[in-house]
Phi, psi and omega in degrees: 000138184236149138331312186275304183252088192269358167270349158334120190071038197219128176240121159292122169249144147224154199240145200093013203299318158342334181186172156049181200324299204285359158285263165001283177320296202287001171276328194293332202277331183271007158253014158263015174096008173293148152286124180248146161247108173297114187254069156244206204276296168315102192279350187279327171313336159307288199299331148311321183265334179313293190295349161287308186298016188234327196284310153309355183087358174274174179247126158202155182263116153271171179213106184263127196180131195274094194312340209244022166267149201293313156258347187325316165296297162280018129308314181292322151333287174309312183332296195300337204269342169261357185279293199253352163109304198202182188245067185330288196248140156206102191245124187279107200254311190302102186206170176245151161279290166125173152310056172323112199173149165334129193288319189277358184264002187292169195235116176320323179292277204308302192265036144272286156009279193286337136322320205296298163287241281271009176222304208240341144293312182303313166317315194273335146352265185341297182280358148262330172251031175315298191290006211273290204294309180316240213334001181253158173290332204184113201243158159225152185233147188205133208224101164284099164283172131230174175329279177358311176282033201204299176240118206290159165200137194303134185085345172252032198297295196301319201296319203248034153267341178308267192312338170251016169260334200291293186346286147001278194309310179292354187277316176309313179294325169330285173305311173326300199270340208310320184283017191266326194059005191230011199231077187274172124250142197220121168259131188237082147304108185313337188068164154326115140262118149333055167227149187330314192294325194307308175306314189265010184261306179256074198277005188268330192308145177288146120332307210274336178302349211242165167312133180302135155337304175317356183261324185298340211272306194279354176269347180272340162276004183242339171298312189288335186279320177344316184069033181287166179274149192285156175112331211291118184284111195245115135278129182263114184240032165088000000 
């Protein structure tokens, strides 16, 4: 480990990897020396962030695949557990928006969908690269929130009951580990972000108005250099 690559020898997984913020993280963690592993559904949109990270001088692996399918996660484990032994960085990233619309009007399908990522993938991550993260000298788990999930706001009931049981789950999870001392979890709100959800939440809003992905990507690397403590809720507000 260097100054410059201070995630050297250290392996990262993130997932939404494909665009938007969880592209940004895996390119920052893989120009601190992590090997990342790309996760989403596309792969050619993959094999594009791949080639960024290479073209930098980084290392990375996709791994393309549809979280809210029943084995694809503990597949992807094994993968991992048997090529590299254990997980260092994992970061949950991946989610839907869903509809905006009246909490009595959600459609029952979509918002099954979306409890689907954005929840119920994410449990299943945690309890597959569990034995993983143990095996590192020092692991982090890291949770892409919104506002939403902290404070209700009208027309955003699915997305942001989604987004405050994942909270929940990773605070639970925080204490569960807490006695390892070497396992942080970190929830992290991105704040406005320049991103595809951003856009379809807000299509009237300028882009140029808003942050980049590239800033939450470097507050989330400056969370992991940090030693903050686990359980800790961070907003990135530019």
């Amino acid at each position: 480990m260097t100054d410059s690559k201070p995630f050297a020898g250290k392996l990262a997984l993130v997932t939404g990897a494909s665009r938007g913020i969880g592209a940004a993280t895996a390119e920052a963690l893989a120009a601190g020396g992590a090997h990342v592993i790309l996760v989403a559904r596309s792969s050619k949109a993959l094999e594009e962030i791949e080639e960024r990270v290479h073209a930098a001088d980084g290392t990375a692996t996709i791994a393309p695949l549809d979280l809210t399918q029943a084995d694809s996660i503990g597949k992807l484990a094994s993968a991992v557990a048997e090529r590299w032994g254990k997980l260092d960085i994992l970061v949950l990233n991946a989610a839907m928006l869903g509809s905006l619309t009246p909490v009595q009007d959600l459609d029952p399908k979509e918002y099954s969908r979306v409890l689907s990522l954005n929840l119920l993938a994410n449990q299943a991550l945690i309890a597959a690269f569990d034995p993983l993260l143990k095996r590192s000298e020092q692991a982090d788990v890291v949770a892409v929130t919104s506002s939403v999930g902290a404070e209700a706001r009208a027309f955003w009931g699915g997305y942001g009951s989604s987004k405050a049981a994942l909270e929940n789950l990773l605070g639970a999870y925080a204490d569960e580990t807490a006695y390892t001392k070497k396992l942080r979890v970190h929830i992290v709100d991105p704040g406005a972000t320049r991103t595809r959800m951003r856009a379809l939440a807000f299509p009237g809003e300028e882009p140029e108005s808003l942050k980049p992905p590239e800033i939450v990507a470097s507050a989330i690397v400056e969370l992991l250099l940090s030693g903050a403590k686990s359980g800790t809720r961070m907003r990135v507000d530019a």
